[in-house]
N, C-alpha and C positions, 0 to 999 in steps of 0.2 A: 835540288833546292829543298831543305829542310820548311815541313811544317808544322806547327809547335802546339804541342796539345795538353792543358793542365786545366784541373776543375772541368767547367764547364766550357770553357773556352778555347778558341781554333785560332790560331795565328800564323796566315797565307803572308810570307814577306813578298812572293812575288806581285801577285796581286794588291798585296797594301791594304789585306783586312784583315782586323776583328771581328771575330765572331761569336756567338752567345746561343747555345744550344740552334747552332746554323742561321740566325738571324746576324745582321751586321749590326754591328757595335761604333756609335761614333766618337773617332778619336783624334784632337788635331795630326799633324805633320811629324813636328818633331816628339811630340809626347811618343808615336809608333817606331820612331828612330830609336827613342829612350831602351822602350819595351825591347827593341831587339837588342840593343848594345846588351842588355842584361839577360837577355835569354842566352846568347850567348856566350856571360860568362858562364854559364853552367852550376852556378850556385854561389859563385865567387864575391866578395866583396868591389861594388867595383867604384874608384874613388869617383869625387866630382871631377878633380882635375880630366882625368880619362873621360868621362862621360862628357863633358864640354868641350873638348877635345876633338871627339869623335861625330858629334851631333852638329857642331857648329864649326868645322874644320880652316873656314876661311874669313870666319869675322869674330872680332872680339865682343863678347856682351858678359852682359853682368851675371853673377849665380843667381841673382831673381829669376832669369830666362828660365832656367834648370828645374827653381822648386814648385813653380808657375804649373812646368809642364807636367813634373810629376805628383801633382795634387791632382792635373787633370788625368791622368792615367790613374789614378786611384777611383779615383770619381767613374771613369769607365769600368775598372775591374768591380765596381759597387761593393770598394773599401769605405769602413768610413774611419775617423780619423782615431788612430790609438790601434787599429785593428791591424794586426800582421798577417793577414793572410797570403798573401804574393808579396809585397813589397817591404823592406823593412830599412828604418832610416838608421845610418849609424852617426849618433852626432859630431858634430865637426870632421865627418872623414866621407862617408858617399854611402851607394843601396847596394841592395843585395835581394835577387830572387830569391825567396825561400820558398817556390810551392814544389811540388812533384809537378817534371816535363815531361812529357812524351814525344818523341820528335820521329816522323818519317820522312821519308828522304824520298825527294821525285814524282809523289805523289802532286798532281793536279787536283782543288777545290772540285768538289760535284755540280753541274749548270744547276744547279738547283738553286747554289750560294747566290745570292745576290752582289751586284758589283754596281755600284753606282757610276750613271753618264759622265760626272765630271773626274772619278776614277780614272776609269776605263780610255776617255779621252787625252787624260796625261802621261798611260802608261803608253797609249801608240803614237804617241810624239815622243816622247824620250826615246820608243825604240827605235822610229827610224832618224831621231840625233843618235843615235848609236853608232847604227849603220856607218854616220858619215863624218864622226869626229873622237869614235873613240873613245868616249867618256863612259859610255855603260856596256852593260850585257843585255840582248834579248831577254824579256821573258821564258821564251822556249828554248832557250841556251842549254839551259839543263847542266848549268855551272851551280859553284856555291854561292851564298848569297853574300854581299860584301858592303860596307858602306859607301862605296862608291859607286855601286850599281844605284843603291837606296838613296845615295844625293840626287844621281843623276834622274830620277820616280822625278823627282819632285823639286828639280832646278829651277824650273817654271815660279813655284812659287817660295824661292826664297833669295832668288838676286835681286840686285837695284842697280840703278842708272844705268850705263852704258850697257853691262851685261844684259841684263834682265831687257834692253830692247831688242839686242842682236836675238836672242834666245826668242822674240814674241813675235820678230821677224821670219825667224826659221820657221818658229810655229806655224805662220801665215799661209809660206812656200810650201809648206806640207801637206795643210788642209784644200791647196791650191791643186798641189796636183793629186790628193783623194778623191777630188769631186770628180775630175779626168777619168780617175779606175773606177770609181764606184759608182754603177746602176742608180743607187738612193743617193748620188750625190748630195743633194738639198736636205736629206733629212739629216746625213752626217754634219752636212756646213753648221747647222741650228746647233748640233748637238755638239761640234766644237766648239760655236761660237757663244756657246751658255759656259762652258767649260772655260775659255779664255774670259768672260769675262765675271767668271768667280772668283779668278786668278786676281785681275788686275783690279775688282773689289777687294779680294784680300788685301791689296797692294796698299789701298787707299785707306784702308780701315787700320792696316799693322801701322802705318805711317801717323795715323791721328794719334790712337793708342800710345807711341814712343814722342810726339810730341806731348800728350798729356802727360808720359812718366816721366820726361824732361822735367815737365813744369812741377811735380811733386806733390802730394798732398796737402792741406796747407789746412786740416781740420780734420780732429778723430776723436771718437767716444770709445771708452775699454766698457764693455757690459762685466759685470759680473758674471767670474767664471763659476761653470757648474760644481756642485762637489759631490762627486758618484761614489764616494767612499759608505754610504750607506751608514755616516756615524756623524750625527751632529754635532759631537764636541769638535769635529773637522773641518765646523763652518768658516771658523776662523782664518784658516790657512785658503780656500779658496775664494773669501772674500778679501783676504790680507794680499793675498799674490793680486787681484785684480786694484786694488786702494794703493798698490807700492809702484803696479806699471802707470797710472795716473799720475799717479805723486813724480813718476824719472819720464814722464813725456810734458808735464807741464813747464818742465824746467828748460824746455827748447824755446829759444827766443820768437819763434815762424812759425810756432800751431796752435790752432786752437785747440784746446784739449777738454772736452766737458767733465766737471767735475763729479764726483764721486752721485751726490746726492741726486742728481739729475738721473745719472745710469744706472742706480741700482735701483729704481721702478721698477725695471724691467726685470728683477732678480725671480728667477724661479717662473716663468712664464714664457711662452712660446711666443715667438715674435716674430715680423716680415724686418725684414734687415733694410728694405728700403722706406717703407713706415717710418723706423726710427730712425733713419739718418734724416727723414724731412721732419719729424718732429724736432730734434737737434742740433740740426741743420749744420752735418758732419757729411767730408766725400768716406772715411774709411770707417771700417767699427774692428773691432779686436772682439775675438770671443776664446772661450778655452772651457776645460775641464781639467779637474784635480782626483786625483785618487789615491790613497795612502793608504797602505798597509803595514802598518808596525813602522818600520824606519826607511821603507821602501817609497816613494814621492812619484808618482807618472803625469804630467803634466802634458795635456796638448793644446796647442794654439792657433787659431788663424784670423790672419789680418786680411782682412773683403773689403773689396770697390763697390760701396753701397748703392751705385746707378747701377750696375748692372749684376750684383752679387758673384761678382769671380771672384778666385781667389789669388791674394795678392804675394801670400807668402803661409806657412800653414809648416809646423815644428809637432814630434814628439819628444820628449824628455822621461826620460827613465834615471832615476839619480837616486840618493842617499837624501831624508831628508836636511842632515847636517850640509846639504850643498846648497841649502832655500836660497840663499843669500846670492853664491853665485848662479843659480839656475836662473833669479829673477832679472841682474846685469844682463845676464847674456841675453833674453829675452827681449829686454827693451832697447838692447845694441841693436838686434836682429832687427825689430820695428825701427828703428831710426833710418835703419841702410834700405831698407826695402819701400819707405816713405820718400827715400830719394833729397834727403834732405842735406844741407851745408850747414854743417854744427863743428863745434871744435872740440875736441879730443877730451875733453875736460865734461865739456853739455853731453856728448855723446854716451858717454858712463854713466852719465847723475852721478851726485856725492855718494862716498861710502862711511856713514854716520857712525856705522859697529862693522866692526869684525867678528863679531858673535852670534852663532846662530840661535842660539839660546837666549841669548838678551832679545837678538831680533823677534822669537817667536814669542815672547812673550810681548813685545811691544805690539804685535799682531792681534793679540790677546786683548792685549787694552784696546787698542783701536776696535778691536770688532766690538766691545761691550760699550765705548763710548758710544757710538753710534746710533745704539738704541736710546738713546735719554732719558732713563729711568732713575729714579735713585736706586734703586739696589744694583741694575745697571752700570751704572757710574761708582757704586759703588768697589764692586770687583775693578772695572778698569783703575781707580787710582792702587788698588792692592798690586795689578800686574804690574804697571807703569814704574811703579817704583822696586818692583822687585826685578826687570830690565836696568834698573839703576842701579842696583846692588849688583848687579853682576857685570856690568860696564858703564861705571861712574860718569864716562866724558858722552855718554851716549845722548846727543843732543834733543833730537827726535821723543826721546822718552821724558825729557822734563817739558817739550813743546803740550807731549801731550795731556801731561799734568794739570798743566797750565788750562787746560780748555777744560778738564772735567772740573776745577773749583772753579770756571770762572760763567758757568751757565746752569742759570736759578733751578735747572733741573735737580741739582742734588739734592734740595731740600736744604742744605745745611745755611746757620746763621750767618750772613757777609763777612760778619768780624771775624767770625772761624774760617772760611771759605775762600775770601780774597787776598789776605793777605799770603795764605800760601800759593794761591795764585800769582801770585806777584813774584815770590821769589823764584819759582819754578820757572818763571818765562826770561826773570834776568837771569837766573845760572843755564839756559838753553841757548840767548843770547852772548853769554861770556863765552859759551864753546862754539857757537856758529850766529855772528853775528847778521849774517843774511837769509834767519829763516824768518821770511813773510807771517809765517803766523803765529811765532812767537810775539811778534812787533803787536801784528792787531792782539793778539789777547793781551800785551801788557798795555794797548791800549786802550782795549774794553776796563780794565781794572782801572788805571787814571778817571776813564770817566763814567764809571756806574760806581766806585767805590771811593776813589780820592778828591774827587771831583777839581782835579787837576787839567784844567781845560787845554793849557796849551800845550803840554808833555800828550794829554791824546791823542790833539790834533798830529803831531809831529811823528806818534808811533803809527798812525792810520796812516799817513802820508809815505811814510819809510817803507811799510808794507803792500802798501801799491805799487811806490817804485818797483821795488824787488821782484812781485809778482803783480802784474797790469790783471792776471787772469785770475787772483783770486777774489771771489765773488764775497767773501765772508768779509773780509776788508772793507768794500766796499759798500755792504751791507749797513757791518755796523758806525761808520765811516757818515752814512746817511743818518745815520741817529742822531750822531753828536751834532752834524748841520742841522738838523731839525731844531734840535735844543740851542742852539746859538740863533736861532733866527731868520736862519739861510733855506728860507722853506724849497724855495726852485732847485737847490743845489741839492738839497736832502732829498727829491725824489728823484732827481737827474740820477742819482750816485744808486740809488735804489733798482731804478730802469735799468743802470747796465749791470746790476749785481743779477736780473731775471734776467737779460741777456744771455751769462755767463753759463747760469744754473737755470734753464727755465722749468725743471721739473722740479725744482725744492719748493718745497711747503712752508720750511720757514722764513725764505727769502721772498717768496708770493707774496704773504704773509705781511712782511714788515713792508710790501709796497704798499697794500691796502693802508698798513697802520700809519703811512709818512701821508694820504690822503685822508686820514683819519684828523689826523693832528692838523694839517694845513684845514680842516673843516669842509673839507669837499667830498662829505657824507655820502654821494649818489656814487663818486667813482669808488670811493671807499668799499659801498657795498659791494658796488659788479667785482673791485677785485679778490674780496673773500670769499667771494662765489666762485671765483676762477679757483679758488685758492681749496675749499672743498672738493673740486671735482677732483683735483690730487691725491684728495686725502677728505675722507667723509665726518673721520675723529677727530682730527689734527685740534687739540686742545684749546692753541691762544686764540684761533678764529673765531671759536665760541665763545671765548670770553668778549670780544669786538666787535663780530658782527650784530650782537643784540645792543650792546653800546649806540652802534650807529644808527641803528632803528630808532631806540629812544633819541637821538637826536635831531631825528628826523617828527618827532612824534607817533610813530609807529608802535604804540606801546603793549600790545597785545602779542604782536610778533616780536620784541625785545620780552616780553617774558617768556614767553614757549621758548624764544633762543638760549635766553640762560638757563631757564629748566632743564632743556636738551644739557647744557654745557656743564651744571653741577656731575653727573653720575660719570661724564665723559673726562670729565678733569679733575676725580677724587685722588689719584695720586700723586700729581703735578703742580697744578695752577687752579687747587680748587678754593682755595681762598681768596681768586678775582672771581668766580664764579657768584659765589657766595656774595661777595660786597659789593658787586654788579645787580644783582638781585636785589640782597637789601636795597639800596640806595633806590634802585629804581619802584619796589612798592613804597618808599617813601613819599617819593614825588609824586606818585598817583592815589596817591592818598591812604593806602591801604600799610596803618602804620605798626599795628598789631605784627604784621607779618614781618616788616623790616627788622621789631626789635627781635622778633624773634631767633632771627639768623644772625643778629647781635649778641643777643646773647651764646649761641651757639659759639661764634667763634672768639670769644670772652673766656668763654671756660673752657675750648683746645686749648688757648694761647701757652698756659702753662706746662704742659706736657709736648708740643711740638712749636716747631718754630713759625709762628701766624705774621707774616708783615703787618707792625700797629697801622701803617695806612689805609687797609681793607676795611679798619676797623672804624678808623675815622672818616673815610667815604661814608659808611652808612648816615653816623649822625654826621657830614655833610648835606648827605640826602633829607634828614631829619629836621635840618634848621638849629642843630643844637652847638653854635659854632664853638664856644669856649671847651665844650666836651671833643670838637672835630682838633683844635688846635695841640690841646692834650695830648692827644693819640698825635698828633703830627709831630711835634717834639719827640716823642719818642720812637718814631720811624727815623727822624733825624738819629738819633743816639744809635738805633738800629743801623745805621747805616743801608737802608731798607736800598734792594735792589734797583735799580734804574728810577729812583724816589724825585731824580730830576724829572721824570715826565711830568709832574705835579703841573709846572710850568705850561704845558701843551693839552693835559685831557680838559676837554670840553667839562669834564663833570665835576669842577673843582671851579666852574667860574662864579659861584654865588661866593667862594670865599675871596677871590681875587682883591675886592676892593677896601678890605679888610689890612689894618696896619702889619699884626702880625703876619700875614702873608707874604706881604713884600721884605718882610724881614728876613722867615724862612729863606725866600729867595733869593737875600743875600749872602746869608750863611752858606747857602750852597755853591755860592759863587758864581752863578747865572746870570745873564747882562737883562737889564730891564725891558 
């Protein structure tokens, strides 16, 4: 009997251990079946067909069984994942030992090696089943070692029903008559009877386990994968690969799938995999790494059972990066099948929107720069977006994402410039894929922040749910427009399950505070921009609202230190609410010197960048200067000033409410009284 010796490590097949500089190494059953099928071959390729073959000779199961076992045999050889040091995957075909073996023949382990009781107790039951049916060899047979000797190690623990009682029977019969031979009878009976009933826990626990994979996953978070390529223009690709498996797992009818913003918190930070599935409140998480060198892509993946962090399924990929496109299918095929799920042939692929990898990577391109919301930001992403267009004109995906960067006040740019190419970028996205969810909502945000076309909103927020139940930004802004119609219980209901969906986004927190803002329920309002900074300590529109709420509460010394806070932290964004949050509010407290002051401040930006006239006319709202507040609101009108419908909802616009021209405004914009 051959015993196998490479690196650091001893492999006793007769005995049925691993070892590690002479300490025993624990490894399941079949993962040590795996190990020898492949030492065996002697350096050979050897496919999966054969290895499932050979390890599982008498029952049919799926190749999950196979990648299960040799993740955990990696995990024993203290591989980690992308590392070839013993084991190497060759994809879609099977492994291959590659270390240096040494093998002697007939050599007996030293009593020195350890051998564990529930070992040792199933190698001398199988051997005297040997004896009497056949099925194996003696240990001291001094034959070669064969898989059927190796089934027979360990029949005990891998039949069921009938068999596996006859076989627990014999066992009985055997330990019956050792206590007859042996002196220590009783200490043997214990030491069987811990051994049998390891067995028949295993029994009980493999059975739960295969009941849970029956039942399938039914919720998973993709973390953003790492990118070890040591070059930051390569962020793109491994936040794009993790934003694409998102995007082709939400398209399954039966998972929850947490979105983007929720899981890439965790971006760059060492995490407990069971922490975040309860913060989440996901059973699996996906993680990976990216590494590129020139035109060369290594990608590895694994998919974990976040109760008890095994692993579920676990891929390396070695490819061309001109193969992104199909590297990322096959990935999220591999998670579908391994989630155990019933999808159809169609959901199982997700759409394929381009055939170009090059259009694809640049749309990766966009997405990653849209994401941060900056205007310069947002800037590049509309340059990429559209150059993805030029090189795959029906590319649907690249006009969706068009569509989001004009259609969020991030960019700075004037509405009138801003929206309407947002508009057409979401109907020619629609004209080539009429079922993509978030084209809908953003031609719906455009109907109602810039057309003020109430029922074409409603109808595209509504299409966009159908479509996708699980996108949270629908719903989001979905709760807006009910807000603005009147429907205050439905606008935070719609808001509640948008933090449901997403509950680490910031700007979805965000806009639940700002639906208790609007409904005037100032106290919950607050607690939830609170929640809403622990996210995010900067997160910009918080500080423009949570000092809001204090002055409405009359809390007015801590609504000025909030906007104080909120000016330097929103100078690139949204500092023009900071600004006319401010004003307004040293108006009202009487300190009027300082309001105009910030009055005039943003008087003389206005003509060199684009200042919403509303900011402007909030102060002299705050000021009492109504005929100068209405001015500037006409011309916000003209502006088509972003979300200029809120006018109707902020608290801080009710001294002009009772005013003719107000209600006039409010009909011009089409809003129900």
């Amino acid at each position: 009997m051959h015993i196998y010796e490479f690196g650091a490590f001893r492999v006793d097949p007769v005995r049925r251990l691993l070892l590690c500089e002479g300490k025993q190494v624990r490894l399941p059953a079949k993962a040590f079946e795996i190990l020898l099928v492949l030492l065996e071959g002697k350096g050979r390729l050897v496919e999966k067909d054969e290895l499932m073959r050979k390890v599982w000779p008498d029952a049919v199961v799926e190749e999950n069984n196979l990648t299960v076992n040799i993740s955990a045999l990696r995990r024993s050889l203290t591989e980690s994942p992308g590392e070839h040091r013993f084991v190497v995957t060759v994809p879609g075909r099977g492994y291959q030992f590659v270390a240096d073996v040494r093998q002697h023949g007939g050599q007996r382990t030293t009593e020195s090696e350890p051998v564990s009781p529930a070992n040792q107790a199933v190698a001398e039951i199988n051997a005297e089943r040997a004896s009497t049916d056949g099925e194996a060899e003696t240990p001291s047979s001094g034959k070669s070692w064969s898989l059927k000797s190796s089934r027979a190690q360990v029949a005990v623990a891998q039949t069921n029903g009938g068999a596996r009682h006859t076989r627990i029977q014999s066992s009985a019969r055997y330990i019956g008559g050792e206590i007859k031979r042996h002196k220590n009878g009783v200490l043997f009976l214990l030491t069987a009877l811990l051994g049998t009933t390891i067995v028949v826990s295993y029994f009980a626990y493999s059975r739960y386990l295969a009941g849970r994979s029956k039942a399938g996953i039914t919720s998973i978070a993709v973390l953003p994968f790492a990118n070890e390529t040591g070059d930051s223009n390569a962020e793109y690709l491994s936040e794009g690969i993790s934003e694409s498996l998102i995007n082709s797992l939400s398209q399954l009818p039966s998972v929850k799938v947490i979105a983007r913003s929720s899981t890439f918190k965790y971006k760059g930070t060492e995490v407990d995999l069971q922490e975040v599935s309860k913060a989440l409140g996901v059973e699996a998480i996906v993680t990976g790494r990216v590494t590129q060198r020139g035109e060369n892509l290594s990608i590895s993946v694994e998919l974990v059972n976040a109760s008890d962090k095994s692993q579920m399924w676990g891929e390396h990929y070695d490819r061309k990066l001109s193969d992104l496109l199909a590297i990322q299918r096959e990935i999220a095929s591999e998670i579908v099948e391994k989630l155990k799920l019933k999808v159809s042939g169609e959901e199982k692929g997700s759409k394929h929107y381009t055939e170009s990898n090059a259009a694809y990577q640049l749309y990766l391109k966009g997405r990653f720069f849209w994401n941060k919301r900056t205007a310069e930001a947002l800037k590049k992403s509309i340059e990429y977006f559209n150059q993805a267009i030029d090189i795959d004109p029906r590319f649907a995906l690249a006009y969706a994402g068009l569509a989001d960067c004009y259609v969020v006040p991030a960019n700075r740019l004037p509405p009138r410039e801003a929206m309407p190419k947002a508009k057409a970028a979401a109907i020619r996205a629609l004209e080539l894929d009429e079922t993509l969810a978030e084209a809908h909502a953003s031609l719906g945000r455009v109907f109602s922040a810039y057309d003020w076309n109430w029922t074409s909103a409603e109808k595209e927020y509504k299409r966009a749910i159908e479509l996708n139940p699980r996108y949270a930004v629908a719903h989001q802004w979905y709760g807006g427009y009910l807000a603005i119609m009147g429907r205050r219980d439905e606008a935070i209901a719609e808001r509640k399950r948008a933090v449901e969906l997403e509950p680490l986004s910031t700007i979805i927190n965000f806009e639940l505070g700002l639906a208790f803002y609007y409904a005037r329920d100032y106290d919950r309002a607050i607690e939830q921009f609170k929640k809403t900074l622990e996210l995010d300590q900067n997160f910009p529109s918080v500080h423009n609202f949570l000092p809001a709420a204090y002055e409405q509460k009359g809390m007015y010394n801590e609504a000025v230190a909030g906007f104080n806070k909120a000016i330097p932290l929103t100078s690139k964004s949204e500092w023009t609410l900071s600004m006319a949050g401010l004003g307004r509010l040293y108006a009202v407290i009487g300190k009027k010197s300082e309001a105009r002051k910030l009055l005039n401040e943003l008087k003389q930006r206005s003509p060199q960048e684009y200042v919403p006239a509303s900011s402007i006319a909030l102060i002299y709202a705050g000021l009492g200067e109504k005929d100068q507040a209405f001015v500037w609101l006409d011309k916000a009108y003209e502006q088509r000033v972003f979300l200029m419908h809120n006018i109707k909802l902020d608290p801080r616009w009710d001294s002009l409410r009772s005013d003719p021209r107000f209600e006039d405004l409010i009909r011009r914009i089409g809003l129900p009284e």
